[in-house]
N, C-alpha and C positions, 0 to 999 in steps of 0.2 A: 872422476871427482877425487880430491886430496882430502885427505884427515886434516881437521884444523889442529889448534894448539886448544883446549877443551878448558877452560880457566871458571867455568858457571859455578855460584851455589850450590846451586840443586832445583832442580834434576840435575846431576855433573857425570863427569867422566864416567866412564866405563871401560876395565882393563880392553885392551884389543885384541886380546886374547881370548878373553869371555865372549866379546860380541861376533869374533870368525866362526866360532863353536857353536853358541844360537843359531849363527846365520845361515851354515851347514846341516842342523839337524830341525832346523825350523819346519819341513815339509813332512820329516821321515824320524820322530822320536824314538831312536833305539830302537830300530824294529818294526814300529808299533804301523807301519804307513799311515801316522797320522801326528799333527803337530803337538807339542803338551800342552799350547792352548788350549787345543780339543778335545784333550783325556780329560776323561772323568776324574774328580779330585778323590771318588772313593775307588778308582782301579789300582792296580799293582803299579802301573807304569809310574805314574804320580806319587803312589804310596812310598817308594824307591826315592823319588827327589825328594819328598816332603821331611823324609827321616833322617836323610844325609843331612840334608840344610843345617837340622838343626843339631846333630852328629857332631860337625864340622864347628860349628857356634860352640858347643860344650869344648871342646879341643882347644879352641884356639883362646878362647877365653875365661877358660878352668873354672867351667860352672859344673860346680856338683850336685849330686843328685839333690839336694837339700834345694833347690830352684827348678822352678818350672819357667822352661823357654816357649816361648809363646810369639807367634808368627799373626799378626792382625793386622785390621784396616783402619784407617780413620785418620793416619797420620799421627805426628806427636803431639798436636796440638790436643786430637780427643783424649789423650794421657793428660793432658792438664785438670782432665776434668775425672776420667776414670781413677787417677793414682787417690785422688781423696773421695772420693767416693767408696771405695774397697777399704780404703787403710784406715780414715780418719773418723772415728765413729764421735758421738755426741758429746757433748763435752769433754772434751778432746782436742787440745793445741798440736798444729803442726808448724815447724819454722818452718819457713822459709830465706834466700837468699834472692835479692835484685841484683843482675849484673851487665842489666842490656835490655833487649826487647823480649827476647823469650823468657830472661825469668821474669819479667814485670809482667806479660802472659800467662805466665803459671801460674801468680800469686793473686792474678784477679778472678782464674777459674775457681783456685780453691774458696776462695773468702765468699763465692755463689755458696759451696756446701759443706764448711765448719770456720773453727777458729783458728785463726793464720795471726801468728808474729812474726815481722819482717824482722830478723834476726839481726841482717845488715843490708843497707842500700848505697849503691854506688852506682847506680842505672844511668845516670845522670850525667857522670863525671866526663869529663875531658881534660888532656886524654884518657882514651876510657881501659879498665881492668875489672879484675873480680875482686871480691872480699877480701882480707886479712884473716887467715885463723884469729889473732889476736883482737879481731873488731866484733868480732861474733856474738850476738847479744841471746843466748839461746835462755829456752823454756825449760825449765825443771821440769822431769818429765813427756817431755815432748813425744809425741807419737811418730817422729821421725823429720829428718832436716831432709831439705830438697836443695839443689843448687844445679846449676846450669854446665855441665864440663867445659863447655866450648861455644862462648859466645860468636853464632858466625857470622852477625853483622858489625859487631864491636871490633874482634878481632884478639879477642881475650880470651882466656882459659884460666882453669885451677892446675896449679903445678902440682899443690900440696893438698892433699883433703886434711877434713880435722877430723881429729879423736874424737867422739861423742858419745853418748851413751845410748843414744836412741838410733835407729838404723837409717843410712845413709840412701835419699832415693834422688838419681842423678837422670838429670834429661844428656842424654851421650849423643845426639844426634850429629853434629857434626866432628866428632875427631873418636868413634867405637872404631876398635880395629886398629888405631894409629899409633896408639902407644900400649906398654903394659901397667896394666894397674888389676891390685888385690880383690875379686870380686866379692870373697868372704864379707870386707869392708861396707857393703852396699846391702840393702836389704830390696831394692828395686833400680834398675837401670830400664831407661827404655830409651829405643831412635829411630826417628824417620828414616827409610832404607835408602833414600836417593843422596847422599852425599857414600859415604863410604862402604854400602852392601848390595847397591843393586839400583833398580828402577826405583820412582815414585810406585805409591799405591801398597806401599806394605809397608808397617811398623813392627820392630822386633821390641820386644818387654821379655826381662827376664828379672822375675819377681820369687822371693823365698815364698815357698808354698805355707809354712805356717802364718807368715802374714797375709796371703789370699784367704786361708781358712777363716779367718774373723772378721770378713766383712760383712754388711748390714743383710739381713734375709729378704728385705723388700729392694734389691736393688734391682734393676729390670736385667733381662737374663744376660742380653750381649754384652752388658756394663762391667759382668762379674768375673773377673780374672778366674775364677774358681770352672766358672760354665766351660774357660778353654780349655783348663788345664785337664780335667775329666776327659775331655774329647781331643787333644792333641790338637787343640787349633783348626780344629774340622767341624765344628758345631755346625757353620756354616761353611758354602762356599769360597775356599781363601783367593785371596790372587795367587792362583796356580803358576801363571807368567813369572810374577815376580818372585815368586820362592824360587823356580830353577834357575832364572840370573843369581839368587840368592846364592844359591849349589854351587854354581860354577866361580863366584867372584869367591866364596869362601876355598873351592879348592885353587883356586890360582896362589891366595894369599897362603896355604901352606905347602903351595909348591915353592915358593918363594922364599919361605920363614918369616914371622911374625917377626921374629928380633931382627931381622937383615931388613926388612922393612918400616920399622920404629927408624933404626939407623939410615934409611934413604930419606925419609922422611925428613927427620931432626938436619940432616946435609942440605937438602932441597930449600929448608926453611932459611937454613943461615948462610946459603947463598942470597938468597933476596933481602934478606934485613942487613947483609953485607951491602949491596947496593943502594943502601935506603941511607943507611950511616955513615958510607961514604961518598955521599953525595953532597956533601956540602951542606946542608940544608935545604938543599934545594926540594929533595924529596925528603916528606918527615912523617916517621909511622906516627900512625893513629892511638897505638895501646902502649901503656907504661912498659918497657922493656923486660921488667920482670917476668910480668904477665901475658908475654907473645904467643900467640899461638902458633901453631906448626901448619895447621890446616888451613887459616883464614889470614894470609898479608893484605892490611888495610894502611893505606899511606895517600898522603895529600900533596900536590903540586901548588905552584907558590899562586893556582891563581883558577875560578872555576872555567875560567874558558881552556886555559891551558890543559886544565883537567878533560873537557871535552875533545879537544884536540888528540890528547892521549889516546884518548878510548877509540876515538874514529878511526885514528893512524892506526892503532893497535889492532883492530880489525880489519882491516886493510891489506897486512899484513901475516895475518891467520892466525892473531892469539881472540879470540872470543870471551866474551864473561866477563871483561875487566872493570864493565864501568860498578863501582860502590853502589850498595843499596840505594833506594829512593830517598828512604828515609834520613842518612844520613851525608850522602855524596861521596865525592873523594873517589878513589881506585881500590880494590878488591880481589887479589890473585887468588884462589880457593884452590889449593894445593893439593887434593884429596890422594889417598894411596893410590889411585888409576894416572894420576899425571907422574908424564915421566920423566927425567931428570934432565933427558933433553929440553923440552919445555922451559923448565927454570931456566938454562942457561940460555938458550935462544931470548927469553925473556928481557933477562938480564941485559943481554948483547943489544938489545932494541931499547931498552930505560936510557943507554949511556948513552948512544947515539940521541935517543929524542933531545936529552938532557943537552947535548955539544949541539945540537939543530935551535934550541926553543930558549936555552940559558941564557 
């Protein structure tokens, strides 16, 4: 069997590095004659992954002790509903930003349990981007702004965060890891681990511990960022699985260097928006050019069948993942740090041809 060309959302790639390394110690964990599915999550064996994992997180993403990293389940979507639960007590405004589908999901979790101004909406727009600092309609006093890093069905990102007074809590789900940015600036980020950390089934939050300490005393205990941070993400059961992918996709990425990876990245992307733009029109991205993402190329063909014709060919031929959300159509390269730069250009090499086949 051949590796395809791995183009999904998420669940997406995974270095293949990481996955010969699993697939090797999958029977015989370091010793242990037994898989780390199987360890106990309070043995040594696990205790060893569980502290690298997040070892490796502090490192690469200059979280100081002043933040508790926290390894959970429920996906990011149950952060839609834990982040105001913990942070937003009663009377008590939180902005919000719309910039796509996920943060129009944020902003309907929180408004179940306090009071949400939608600071700026732009959810709507096509083609679609994120906010403006300058459009920003914020709350005096705010108990903290939320905004979406990287819309990954729109195909938008924040280039620039704003100055604010209140602490910054960012849904980072699809592009943590991809670029550098000031964590000090953020008073909570959290992200689903299947686009750039790992498998499905685990959510990293990495939240300032004085703002976990003020959440409501009636909150139910799982709900309470506080309940992990006491226990290191062990209260319960964690996904044991997905932390050690977590371990290993983390040490690949500083075997590699974070900053040599920002810059494959940032290459990766402007190879593809290179053949979008110079396509004539034929192919025309989806997001305001300002606001490109690196992780998520979204572009439309001059016609919906054509469009399906893509995606079948494209599969066909072993790129996977390409056809655009449900929701909104069109084509969808999800570039995550595990795709490799051959990919892009392979890619690429198959758009020009379809293009001189179908023009």
């Amino acid at each position: 069997m051949s590796r395809i060309y791995n183009f999904n959302a998420g669940p997406a790639a995974i270095p293949l590095e990481v996955l010969e390394t699993a697939q090797a110690e999958l029977l015989d964990f370091n010793g242990t004659g037994m898989s780390i599915m199987e360890a106990s999550h309070r043995g040594k064996a696990y205790e060893a992954v569980h502290n690298e994992a997040i070892a490796n997180l502090r490192e690469l993403l200059g979280i100081s002790e002043d933040y508790a990293v926290l390894l959970l389940q429920g996906g990011a979507s149950t952060q839609f509903s834990m982040v105001p639960m913990n942070l937003l007590l009663p009377g008590e405004t939180a902005d919000y930003t719309n910039s796509g589908s996920w943060g129009s999901k944020a902003i309907k979790e929180a408004k179940k349990v306090g009071n949400v101004n939608v600071a700026a909406d732009c959810g709507k727009e096509i083609p679609t981007r994120v906010p403006r600092v300058s459009e920003l309609k914020l709350t005096a006093g705010a108990k903290y702004l939320h905004v979406t890093s990287n819309e990954t069905i729109s195909g938008a990102r924040w280039n620039e965060y704003p100055d604010v007074d209140c602490p910054i809590v960012a849904d980072m789900s699809s592009d943590i890891l991809s670029r550098p940015f000031d964590m000090s600036r953020f008073g909570l980020i959290y992200a689903g681990a299947q686009k750039n950390l790992g498998p499905s089934g685990l959510t990293l939050v990495v939240v300032r511990k004085d703002l976990a300490e003020g959440a409501p005393e009636n909150l139910p205990t799982m709900m309470r960022y506080k309940t992990h941070i006491e226990e290191n993400s062990l209260y319960n059961t964690p996904p044991c699985f997905s932390i050690y992918i977590l371990m290993l996709v983390t040490r690949w990425v500083k075997k590699i260097g974070r900053d040599n990876l920002y810059k494959q990245n940032v290459d990766k992307a402007a190879k593809l928006y290179a053949a979008i733009d110079g396509s004539g029109g034929w192919y025309k991205g989806t997001a305001v050019k300002e606001f490109r993402s690196d992780m998520n190329v979204t572009f439309r063909l001059p016609s919906e069948d054509l469009e399906a014709k893509f995606a079948a060919e494209a599969t066909k031929a072993g790129f996977n993942g390409l056809k655009g959300h449900r929701s909104v159509g069109g084509i969808r390269a999800s570039i995550y740090n595990a795709v490799p730069v051959k990919a892009i250009d392979d890619l690429v090499a198959f758009m020009n041809q379809f293009k001189a086949s179908n023009g």
